[in-house]
C-alpha positions as protocol buffer text, in pm:
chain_id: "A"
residue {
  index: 1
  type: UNK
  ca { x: 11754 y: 15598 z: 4662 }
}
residue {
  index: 2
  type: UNK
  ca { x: 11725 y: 15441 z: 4358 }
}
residue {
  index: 3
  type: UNK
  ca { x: 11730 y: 15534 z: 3937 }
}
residue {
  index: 4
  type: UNK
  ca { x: 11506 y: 15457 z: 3611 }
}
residue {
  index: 5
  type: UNK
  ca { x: 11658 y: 15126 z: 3509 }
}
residue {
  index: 6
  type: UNK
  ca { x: 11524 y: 15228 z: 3161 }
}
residue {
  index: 7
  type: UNK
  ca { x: 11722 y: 15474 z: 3084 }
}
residue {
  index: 8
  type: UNK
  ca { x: 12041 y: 15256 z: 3114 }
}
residue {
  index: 9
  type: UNK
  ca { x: 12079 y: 15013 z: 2856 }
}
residue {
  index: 10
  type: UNK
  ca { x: 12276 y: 14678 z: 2948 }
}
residue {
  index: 11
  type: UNK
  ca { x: 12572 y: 14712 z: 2717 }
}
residue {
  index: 12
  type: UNK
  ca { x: 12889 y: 14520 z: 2934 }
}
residue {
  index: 13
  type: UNK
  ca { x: 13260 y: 14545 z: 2789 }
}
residue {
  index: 14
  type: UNK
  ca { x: 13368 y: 14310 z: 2594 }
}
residue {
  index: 15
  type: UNK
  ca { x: 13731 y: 14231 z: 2626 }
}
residue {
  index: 16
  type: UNK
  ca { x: 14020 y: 14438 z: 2408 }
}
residue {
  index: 17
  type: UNK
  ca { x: 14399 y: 14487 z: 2445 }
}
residue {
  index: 18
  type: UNK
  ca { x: 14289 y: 14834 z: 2553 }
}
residue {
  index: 19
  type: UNK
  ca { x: 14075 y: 14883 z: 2847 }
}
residue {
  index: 20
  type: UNK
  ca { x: 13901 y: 15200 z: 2882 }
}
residue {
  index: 21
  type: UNK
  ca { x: 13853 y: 15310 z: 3279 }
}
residue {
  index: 22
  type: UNK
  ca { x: 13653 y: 15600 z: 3366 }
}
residue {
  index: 23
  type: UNK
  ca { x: 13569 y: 15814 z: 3683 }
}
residue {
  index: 24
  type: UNK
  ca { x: 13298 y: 16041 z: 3685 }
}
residue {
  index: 25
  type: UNK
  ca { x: 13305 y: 16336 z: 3991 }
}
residue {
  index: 26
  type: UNK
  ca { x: 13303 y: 16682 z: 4144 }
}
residue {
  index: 27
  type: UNK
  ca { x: 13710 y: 16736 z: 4198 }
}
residue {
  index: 28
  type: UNK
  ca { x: 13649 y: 16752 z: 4613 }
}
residue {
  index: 29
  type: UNK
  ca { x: 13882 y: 16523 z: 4846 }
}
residue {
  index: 30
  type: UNK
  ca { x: 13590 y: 16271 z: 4939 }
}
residue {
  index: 31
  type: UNK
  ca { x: 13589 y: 16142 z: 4562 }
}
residue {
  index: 32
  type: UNK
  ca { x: 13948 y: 16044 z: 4594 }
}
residue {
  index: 33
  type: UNK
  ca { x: 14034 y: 16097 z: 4211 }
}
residue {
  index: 34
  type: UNK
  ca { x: 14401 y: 16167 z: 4330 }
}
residue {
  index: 35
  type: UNK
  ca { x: 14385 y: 15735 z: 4426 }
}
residue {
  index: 36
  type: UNK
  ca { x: 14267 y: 15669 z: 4109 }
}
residue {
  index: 37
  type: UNK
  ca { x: 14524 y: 15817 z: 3894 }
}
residue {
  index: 38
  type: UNK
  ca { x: 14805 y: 15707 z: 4094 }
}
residue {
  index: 39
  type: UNK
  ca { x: 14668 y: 15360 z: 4046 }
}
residue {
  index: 40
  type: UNK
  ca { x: 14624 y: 15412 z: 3665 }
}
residue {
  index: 41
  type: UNK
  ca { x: 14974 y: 15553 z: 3663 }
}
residue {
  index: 42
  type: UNK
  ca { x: 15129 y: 15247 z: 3816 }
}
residue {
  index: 43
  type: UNK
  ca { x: 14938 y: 14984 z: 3618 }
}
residue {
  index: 44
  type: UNK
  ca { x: 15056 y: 15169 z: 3283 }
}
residue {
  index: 45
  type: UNK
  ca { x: 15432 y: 15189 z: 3397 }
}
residue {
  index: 46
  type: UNK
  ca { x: 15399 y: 14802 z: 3453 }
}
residue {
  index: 47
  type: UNK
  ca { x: 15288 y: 14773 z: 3069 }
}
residue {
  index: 48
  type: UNK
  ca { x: 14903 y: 14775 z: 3076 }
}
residue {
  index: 49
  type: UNK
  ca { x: 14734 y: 14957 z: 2765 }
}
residue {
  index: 50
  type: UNK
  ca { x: 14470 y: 15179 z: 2944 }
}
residue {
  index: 51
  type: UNK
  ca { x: 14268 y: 15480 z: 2871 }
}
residue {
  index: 52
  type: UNK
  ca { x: 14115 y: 15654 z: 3173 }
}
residue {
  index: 53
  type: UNK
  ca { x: 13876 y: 15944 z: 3095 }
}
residue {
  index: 54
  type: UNK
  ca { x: 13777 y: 16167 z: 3394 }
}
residue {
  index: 55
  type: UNK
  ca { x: 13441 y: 16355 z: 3379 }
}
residue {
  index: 56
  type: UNK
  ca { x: 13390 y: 16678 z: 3603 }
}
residue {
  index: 57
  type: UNK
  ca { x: 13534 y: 16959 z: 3763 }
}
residue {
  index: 58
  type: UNK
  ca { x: 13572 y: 17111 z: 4126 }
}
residue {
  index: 59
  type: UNK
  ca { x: 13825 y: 17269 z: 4343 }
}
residue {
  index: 60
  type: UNK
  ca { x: 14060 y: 17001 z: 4307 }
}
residue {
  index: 61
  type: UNK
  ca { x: 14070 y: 17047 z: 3912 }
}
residue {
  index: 62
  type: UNK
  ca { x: 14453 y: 17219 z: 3885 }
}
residue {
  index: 63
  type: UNK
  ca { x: 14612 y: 16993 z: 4133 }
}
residue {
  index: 64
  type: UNK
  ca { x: 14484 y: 16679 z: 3951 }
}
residue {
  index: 65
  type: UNK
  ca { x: 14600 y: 16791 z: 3647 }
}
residue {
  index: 66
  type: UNK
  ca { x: 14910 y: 16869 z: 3790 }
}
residue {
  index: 67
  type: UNK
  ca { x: 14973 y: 16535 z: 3880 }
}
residue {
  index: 68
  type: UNK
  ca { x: 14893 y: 16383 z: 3544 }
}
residue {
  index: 69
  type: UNK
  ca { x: 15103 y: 16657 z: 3384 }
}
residue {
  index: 70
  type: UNK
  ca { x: 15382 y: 16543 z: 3689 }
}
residue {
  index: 71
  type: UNK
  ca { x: 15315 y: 16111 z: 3568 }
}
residue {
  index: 72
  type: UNK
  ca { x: 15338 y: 16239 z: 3226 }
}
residue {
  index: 73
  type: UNK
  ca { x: 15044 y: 16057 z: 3121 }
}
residue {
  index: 74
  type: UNK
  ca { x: 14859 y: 16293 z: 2884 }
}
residue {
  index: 75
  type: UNK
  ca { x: 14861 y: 16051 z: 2634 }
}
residue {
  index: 76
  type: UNK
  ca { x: 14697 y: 15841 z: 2902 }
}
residue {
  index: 77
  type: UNK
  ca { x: 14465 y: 15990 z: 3109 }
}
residue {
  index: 78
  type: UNK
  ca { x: 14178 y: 16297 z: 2985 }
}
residue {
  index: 79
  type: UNK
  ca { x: 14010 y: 16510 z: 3148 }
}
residue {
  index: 80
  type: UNK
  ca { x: 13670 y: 16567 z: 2979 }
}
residue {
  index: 81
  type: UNK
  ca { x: 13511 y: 16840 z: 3213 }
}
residue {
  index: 82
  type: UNK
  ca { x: 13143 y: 16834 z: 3244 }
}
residue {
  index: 83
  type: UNK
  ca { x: 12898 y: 16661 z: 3023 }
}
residue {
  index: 84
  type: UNK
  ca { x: 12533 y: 16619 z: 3057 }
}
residue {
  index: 85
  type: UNK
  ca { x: 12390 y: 16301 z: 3127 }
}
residue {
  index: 86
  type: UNK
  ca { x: 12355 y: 16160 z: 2744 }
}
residue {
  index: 87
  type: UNK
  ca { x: 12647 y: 16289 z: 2654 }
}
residue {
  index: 88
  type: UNK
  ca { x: 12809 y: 16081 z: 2985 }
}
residue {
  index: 89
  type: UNK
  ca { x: 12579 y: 15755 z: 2915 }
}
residue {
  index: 90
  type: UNK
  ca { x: 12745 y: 15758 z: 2560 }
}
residue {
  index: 91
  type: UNK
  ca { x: 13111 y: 15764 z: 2752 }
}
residue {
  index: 92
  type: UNK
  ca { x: 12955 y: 15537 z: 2981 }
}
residue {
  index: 93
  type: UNK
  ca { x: 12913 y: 15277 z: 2726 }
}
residue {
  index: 94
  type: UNK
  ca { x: 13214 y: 15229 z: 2570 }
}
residue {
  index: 95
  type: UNK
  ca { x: 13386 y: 15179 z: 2896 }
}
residue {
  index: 96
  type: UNK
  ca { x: 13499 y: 14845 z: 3077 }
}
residue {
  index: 97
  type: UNK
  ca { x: 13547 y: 14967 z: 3419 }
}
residue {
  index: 98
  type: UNK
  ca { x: 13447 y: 15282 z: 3648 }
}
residue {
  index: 99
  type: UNK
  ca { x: 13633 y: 15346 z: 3905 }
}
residue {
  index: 100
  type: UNK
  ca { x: 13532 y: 15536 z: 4232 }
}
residue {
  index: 101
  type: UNK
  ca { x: 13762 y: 15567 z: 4503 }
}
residue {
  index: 102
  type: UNK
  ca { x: 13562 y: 15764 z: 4770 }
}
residue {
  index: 103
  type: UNK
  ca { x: 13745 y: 15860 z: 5115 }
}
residue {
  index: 104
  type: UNK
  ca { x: 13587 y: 16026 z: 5388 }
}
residue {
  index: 105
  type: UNK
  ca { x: 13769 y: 16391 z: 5369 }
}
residue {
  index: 106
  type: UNK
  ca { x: 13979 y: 16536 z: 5623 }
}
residue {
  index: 107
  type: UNK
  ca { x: 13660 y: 16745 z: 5771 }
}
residue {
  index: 108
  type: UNK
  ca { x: 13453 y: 16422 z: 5770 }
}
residue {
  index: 109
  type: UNK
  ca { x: 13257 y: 16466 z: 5465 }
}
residue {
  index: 110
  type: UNK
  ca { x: 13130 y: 16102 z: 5309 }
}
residue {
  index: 111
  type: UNK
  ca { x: 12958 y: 15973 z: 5031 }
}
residue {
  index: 112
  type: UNK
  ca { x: 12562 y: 15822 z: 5058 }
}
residue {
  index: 113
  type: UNK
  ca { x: 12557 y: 15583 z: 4757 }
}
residue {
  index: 114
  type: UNK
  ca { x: 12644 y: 15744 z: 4441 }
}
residue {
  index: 115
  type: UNK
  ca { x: 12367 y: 15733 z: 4208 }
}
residue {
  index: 116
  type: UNK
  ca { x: 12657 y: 15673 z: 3931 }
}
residue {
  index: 117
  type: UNK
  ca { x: 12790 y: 15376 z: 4056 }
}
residue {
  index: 118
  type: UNK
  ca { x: 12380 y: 15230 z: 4024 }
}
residue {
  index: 119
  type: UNK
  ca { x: 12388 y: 15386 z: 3697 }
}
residue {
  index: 120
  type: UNK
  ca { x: 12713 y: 15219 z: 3546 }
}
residue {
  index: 121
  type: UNK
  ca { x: 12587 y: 14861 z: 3725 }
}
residue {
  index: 122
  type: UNK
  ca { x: 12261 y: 14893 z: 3571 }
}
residue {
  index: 123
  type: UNK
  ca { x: 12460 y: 14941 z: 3214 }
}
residue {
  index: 124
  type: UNK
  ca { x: 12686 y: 14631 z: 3265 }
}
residue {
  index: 125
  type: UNK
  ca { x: 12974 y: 14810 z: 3386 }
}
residue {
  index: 126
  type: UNK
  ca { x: 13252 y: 14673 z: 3618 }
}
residue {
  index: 127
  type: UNK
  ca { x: 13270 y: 14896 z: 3955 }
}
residue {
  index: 128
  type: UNK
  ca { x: 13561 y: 14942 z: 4137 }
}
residue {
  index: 129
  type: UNK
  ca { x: 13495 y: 15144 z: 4452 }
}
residue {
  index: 130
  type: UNK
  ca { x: 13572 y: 15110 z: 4803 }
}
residue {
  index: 131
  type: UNK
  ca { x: 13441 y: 15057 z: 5198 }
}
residue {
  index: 132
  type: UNK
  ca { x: 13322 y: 15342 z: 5176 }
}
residue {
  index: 133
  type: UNK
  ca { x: 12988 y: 15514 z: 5358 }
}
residue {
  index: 134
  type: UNK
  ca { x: 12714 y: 15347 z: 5228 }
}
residue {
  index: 135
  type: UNK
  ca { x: 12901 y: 15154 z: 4904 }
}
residue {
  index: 136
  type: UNK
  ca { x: 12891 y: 14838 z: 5059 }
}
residue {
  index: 137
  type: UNK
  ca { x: 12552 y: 14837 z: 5049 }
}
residue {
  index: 138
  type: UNK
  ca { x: 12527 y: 14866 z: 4684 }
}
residue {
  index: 139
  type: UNK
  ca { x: 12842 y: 14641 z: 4583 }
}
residue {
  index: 140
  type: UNK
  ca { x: 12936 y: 14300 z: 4708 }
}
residue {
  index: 141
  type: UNK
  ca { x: 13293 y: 14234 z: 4673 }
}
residue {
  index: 142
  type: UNK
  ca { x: 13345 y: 13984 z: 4387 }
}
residue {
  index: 143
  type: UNK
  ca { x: 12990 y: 13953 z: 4363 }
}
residue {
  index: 144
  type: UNK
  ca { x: 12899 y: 14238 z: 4161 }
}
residue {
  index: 145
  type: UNK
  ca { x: 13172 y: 14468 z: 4181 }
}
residue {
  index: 146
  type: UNK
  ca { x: 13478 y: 14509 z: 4356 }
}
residue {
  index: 147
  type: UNK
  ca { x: 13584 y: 14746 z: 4658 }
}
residue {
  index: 148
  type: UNK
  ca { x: 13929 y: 14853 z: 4802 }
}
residue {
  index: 149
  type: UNK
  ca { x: 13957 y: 14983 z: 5132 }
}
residue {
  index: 150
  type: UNK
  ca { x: 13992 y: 15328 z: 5126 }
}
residue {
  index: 151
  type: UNK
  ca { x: 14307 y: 15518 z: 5054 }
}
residue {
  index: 152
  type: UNK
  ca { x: 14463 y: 15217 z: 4936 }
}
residue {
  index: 153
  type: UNK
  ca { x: 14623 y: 15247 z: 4660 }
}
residue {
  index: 154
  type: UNK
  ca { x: 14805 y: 14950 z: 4556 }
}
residue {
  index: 155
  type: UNK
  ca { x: 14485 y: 14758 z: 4654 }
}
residue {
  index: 156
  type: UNK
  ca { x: 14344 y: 14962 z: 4352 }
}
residue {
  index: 157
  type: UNK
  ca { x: 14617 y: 14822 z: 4161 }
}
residue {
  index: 158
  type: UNK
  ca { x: 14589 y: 14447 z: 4236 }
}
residue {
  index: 159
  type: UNK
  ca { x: 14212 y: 14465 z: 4200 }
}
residue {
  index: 160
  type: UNK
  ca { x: 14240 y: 14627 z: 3890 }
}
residue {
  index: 161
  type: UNK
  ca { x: 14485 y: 14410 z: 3776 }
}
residue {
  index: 162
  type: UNK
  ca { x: 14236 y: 14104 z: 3832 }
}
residue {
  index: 163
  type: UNK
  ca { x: 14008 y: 14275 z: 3678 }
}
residue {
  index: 164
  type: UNK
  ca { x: 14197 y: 14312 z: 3332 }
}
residue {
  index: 165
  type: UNK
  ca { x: 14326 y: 13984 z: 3363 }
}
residue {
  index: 166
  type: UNK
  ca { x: 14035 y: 13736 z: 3364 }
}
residue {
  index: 167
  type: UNK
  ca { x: 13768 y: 13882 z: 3127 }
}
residue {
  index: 168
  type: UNK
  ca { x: 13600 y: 13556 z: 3196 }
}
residue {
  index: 169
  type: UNK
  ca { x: 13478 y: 13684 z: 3479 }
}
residue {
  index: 170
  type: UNK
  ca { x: 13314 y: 13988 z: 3307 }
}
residue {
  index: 171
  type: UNK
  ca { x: 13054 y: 13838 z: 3242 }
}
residue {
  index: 172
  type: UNK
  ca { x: 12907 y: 13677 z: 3575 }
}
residue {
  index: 173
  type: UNK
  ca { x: 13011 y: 14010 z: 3756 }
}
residue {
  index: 174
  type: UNK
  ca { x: 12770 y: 14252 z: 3482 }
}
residue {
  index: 175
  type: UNK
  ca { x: 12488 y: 14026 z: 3521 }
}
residue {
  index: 176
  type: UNK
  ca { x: 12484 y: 14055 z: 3880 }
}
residue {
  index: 177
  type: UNK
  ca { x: 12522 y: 14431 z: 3848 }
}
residue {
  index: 178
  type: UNK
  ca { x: 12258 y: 14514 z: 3685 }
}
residue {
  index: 179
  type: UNK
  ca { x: 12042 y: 14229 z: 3903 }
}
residue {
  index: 180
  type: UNK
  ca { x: 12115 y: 14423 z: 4201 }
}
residue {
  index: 181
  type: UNK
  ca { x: 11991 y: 14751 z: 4088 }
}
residue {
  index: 182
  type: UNK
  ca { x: 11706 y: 14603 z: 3924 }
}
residue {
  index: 183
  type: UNK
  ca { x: 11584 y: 14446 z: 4196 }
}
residue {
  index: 184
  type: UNK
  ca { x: 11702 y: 14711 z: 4497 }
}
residue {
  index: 185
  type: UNK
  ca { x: 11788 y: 15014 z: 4358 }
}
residue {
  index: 186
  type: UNK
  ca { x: 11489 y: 15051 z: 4100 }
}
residue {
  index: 187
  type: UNK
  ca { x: 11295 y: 15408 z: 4157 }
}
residue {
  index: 188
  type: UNK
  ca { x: 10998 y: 15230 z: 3999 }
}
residue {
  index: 189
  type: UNK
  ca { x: 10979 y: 14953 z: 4239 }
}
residue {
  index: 190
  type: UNK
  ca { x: 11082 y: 15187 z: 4556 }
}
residue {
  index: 191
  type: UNK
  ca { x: 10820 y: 15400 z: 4428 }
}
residue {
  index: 192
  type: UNK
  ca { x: 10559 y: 15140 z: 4458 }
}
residue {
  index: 193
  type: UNK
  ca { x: 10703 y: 14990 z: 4748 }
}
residue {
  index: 194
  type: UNK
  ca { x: 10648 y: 15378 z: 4901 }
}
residue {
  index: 195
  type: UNK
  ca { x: 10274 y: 15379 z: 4820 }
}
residue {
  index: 196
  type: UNK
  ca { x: 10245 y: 15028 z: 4973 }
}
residue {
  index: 197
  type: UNK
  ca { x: 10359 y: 15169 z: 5271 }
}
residue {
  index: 198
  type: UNK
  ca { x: 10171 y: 15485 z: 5289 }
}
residue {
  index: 199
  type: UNK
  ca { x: 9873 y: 15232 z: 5243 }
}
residue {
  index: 200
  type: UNK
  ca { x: 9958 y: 15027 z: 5525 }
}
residue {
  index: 201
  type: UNK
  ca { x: 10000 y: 14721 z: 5280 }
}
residue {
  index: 202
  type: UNK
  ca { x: 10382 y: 14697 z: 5267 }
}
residue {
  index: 203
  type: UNK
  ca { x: 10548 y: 14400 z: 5422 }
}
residue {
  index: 204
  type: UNK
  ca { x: 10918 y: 14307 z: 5343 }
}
């Protein structure tokens, strides 16, 4: 699994009084949007200037908007519906943080590794996701990104929270980012490494 690096310029946040989050999914329990807003709702009632755009749709559409409507946070948090994938790389880059909170569902449906979260650490974005499926494998906690157990929603909270608080940090965490999907999750290179192996030359 892997994605063209080249499409995805490096363009990290830079630091502002407001921070833009964003969460890109289909609206099913696994993507645990429901975690993120309740996190974005707290970290607004304790003063924090934040826009969080959501991009997609799915079965869980009306009750998310329910509770947004519920946190009265319109003024807050959008939901953007679908968008193709220039139209999300241009929402992509004038955010400072995307959040996915994944949770294996009540019927035991899990994430693999969500090509977004390669795509948004390739661009310089900060990732907040969780220990989640295969996740860990992309994201090193503190390293590169950040995770949250899953479910936990006032974990999302304080890591956020450390997150808007020490922009100095920005920049070490980006860098690694987009190292790690360079390096491992680069289709080009997998690509290559695949006809190595069909070959019989590839050695790790």
């Amino acid at each position: 699994m892997g994605i063209d690096v080249g499409k995805f310029e490096y363009c990290p946040g830079v630091q502002e009084k407001e921070i833009r989050i964003l969460s890109v999914a289909r609206f099913v329990e696994k993507k645990g949007i429901e975690y993120g807003i309740s996190a974005v709702s707290q970290l607004i009632d304790q003063g924090y200037s934040i826009q969080y755009s959501i991009v997609g749709g799915g079965p869980l559409e009306e009750k998310l908007r329910t509770m947004i409507q519920e946190k009265h946070l319109e003024k807050h948090i959008h939901m953007l519906g679908w968008k193709t994938q220039n139209e999300l790389i241009d929402i992509m880059k004038k955010a400072h943080i995307i959040l996915l909170p994944s949770v294996t569902s009540q019927d035991g449906d899990m994430e693999g590794i969500p090509v977004l979260l390669m795509e948004a650490m390739a661009m310089g974005k900060i990732v907040v996701s969780t220990y989640h499926s295969g996740i860990p494998e992309l994201i090193r906690h503190n390293d590169n990104g950040f995770l949250v157990e899953e479910r936990d929603v006032e974990g999302l909270v304080r890591t956020l929270q450390i997150v808007i608080t020490t922009p100095e940090n920005w920049q070490r965490i980006t860098e690694n980012a987009r190292k790690t999907v360079l390096e491992d999750f680069n289709i080009e290179r997998l690509n290559n490494q695949l006809i190595d192996l069909f070959k019989g030359n590839y050695s790790k």
